[in-house]
C-alpha positions, -999 to 999 in steps of 0.1 A, spaced: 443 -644 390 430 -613 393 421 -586 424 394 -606 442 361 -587 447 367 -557 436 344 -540 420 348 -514 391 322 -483 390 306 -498 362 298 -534 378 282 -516 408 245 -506 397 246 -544 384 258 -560 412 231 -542 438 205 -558 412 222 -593 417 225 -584 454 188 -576 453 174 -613 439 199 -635 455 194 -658 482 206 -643 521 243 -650 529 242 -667 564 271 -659 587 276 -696 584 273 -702 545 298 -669 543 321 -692 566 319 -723 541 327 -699 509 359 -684 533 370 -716 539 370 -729 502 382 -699 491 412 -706 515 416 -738 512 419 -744 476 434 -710 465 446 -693 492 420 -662 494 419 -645 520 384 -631 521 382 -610 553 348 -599 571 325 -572 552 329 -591 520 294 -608 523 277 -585 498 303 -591 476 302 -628 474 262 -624 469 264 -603 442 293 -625 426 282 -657 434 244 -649 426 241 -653 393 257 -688 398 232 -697 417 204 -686 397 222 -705 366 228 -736 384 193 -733 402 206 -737 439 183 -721 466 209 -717 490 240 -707 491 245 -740 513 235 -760 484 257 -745 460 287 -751 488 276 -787 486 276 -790 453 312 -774 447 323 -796 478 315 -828 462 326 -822 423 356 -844 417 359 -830 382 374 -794 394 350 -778 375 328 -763 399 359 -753 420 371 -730 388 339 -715 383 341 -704 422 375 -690 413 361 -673 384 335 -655 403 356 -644 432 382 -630 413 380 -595 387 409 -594 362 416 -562 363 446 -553 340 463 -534 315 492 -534 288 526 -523 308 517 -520 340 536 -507 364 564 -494 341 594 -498 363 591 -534 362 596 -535 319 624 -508 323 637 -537 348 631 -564 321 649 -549 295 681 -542 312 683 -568 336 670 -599 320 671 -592 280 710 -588 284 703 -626 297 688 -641 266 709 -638 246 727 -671 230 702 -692 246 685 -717 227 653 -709 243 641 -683 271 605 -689 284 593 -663 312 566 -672 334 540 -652 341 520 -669 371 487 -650 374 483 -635 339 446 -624 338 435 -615 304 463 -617 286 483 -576 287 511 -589 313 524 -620 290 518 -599 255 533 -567 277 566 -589 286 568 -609 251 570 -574 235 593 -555 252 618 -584 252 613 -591 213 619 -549 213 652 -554 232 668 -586 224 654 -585 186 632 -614 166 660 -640 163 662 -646 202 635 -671 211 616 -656 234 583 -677 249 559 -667 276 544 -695 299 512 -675 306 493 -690 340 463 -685 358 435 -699 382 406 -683 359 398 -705 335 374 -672 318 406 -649 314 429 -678 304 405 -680 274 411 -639 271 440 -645 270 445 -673 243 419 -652 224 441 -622 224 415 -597 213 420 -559 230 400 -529 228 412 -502 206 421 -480 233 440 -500 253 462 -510 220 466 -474 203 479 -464 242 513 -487 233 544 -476 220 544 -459 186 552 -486 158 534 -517 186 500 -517 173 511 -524 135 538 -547 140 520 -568 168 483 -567 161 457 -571 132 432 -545 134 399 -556 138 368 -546 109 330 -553 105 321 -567 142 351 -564 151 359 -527 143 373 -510 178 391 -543 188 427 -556 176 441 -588 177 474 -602 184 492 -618 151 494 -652 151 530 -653 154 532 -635 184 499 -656 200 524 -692 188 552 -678 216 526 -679 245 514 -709 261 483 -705 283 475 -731 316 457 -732 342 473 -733 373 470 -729 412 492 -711 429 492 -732 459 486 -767 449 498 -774 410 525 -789 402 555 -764 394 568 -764 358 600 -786 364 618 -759 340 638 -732 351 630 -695 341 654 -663 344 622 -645 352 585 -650 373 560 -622 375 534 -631 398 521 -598 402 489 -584 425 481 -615 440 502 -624 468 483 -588 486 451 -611 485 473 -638 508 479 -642 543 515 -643 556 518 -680 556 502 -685 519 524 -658 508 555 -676 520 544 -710 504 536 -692 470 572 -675 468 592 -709 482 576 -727 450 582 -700 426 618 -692 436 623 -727 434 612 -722 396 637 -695 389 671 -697 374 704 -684 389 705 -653 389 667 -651 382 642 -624 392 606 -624 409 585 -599 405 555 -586 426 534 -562 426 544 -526 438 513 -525 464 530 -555 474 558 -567 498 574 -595 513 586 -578 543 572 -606 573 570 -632 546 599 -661 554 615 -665 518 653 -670 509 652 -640 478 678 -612 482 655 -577 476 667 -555 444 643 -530 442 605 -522 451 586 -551 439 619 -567 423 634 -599 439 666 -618 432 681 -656 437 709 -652 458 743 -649 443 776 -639 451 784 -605 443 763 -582 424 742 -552 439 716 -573 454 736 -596 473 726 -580 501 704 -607 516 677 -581 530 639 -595 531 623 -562 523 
């Protein structure tokens, strides 16, 4: 899952259009939307979002031809199929993203969990709210660059959007974001797009085969019953209250190996939150374990 309405420059001269030939946003229809937001993924939309949520959730309406956004809370309300409830999620929530974010966290991976790896049969890291696809690829790469093609490395790649986790799958990037990697990344790692595609690469299909993409909730699907030496769940948990926050990391820590590592975003802190991780570094959590230099049992 991505930053939830947030808009980028660019949206903004569209959204006021959208804003402009949508139906009015009650105070009490704006109620209904917090609540499902909350309710079934844990966002916390605060007050002074309402022209937001028209300009997102307008063009749904207009699609679906609902008059009111109290029709269209209806009509989410009473699909069974958990269709209508992911195309809600996929309106309130901007995938914003790029290849190796927040650097400190890939320095992390490559001496902290690659040394890990190695002699495994297989290793499988999750990340829990990919977006478009540059956090899972960002993570399979640097480990293949560190541990080597003969470790079998996999990404579980996870996400509430079912529009990015088809980004994701697709694996299709925009020149610039691919010619910003590492020297050597863009030939070994991606096909280089031509005709229609020219300004876009693609992941090879070897590298796409290692990444498996679901759709998942945060809050209410069911935990993979396999154990992972490392989680990213990054830029979400901000979005959370304090309770939803400490539900989220209880189920992922329980998902994580000995010795395993969460990691958050660096906007992002667990200070407040009731969770049983020993703090490493800014953003970087570890299982508890005996010795080591994060044993230290501090919540930061």
């Amino acid at each position: 899952m991505g930053s939830p309405l947030c808009h980028e420059p660019a949206e903004r001269g569209l959204a006021d259009a959208l804003v402009a030939t949508a139906p009015p946003l009650s105070h009490a229809e704006f109620t209904q939307i917090r609540r499902l937001a909350y309710d079934h993924f844990g966002l916390d939309l605060k007050e002074g979002k309402q022209t937001l949520i028209v300009a997102r959730l307008g063009k749904t309406l207009r699609s679906k031809g609902f008059s009111s956004f109290d029709q269209y809370c209806r009509h989410v309300t009473a699909d069974h199929t958990g269709e209508a409830l992911a195309e809600l999620a996929n309106a309130l929530t901007t995938n914003f993203t790029s290849f190796l974010r927040e650097p400190a966290h890939f320095e992390f991976l490559k001496t902290h969990v690659a040394p890990k790896l190695s002699g495994r049969a297989t290793n499988t890291i999750w990340s829990a709210a990919c977006s478009t696809g540059e956090e899972p690829y960002s993570i399979l790469f640097t480990l293949l660059e560190t541990v080597g093609p003969a470790v079998d490395v996999r990404i579980l790649a996870t996400d509430i959007s079912t529009r990015a986790l088809r980004a994701a799958a697709e694996a299709v990037f925009q020149a610039e974001r691919v010619e910003a990697l590492p020297s050597g990344w863009p030939r070994k790692y991606f096909l280089k797009g031509s005709g229609k595609w020219q300004g876009y690469y693609r992941v090879k299909s070897e590298y796409r085969e290692r990444m498996q993409c679901r759709r998942f909730n945060l809050l209410t699907s069911e935990v993979p019953a396999q154990r992972f030496p490392a989680i990213f769940c990054r830029n979400v948990m901000i979005y959370f209250d304090k309770p939803t926050q400490g539900s989220v990391v209880k189920r992922l820590a329980g998902a994580l190996d000995p010795g395993g590592f969460l990691f958050i975003g660096h906007s992002e802190s667990l200070a407040g939150v009731n969770h049983q991780l020993d703090y490493v570094q800014p953003a970087v959590y570890g299982t508890p374990g005996k010795g080591g230099p994060w044993s230290n049992n501090s919540k930061r």
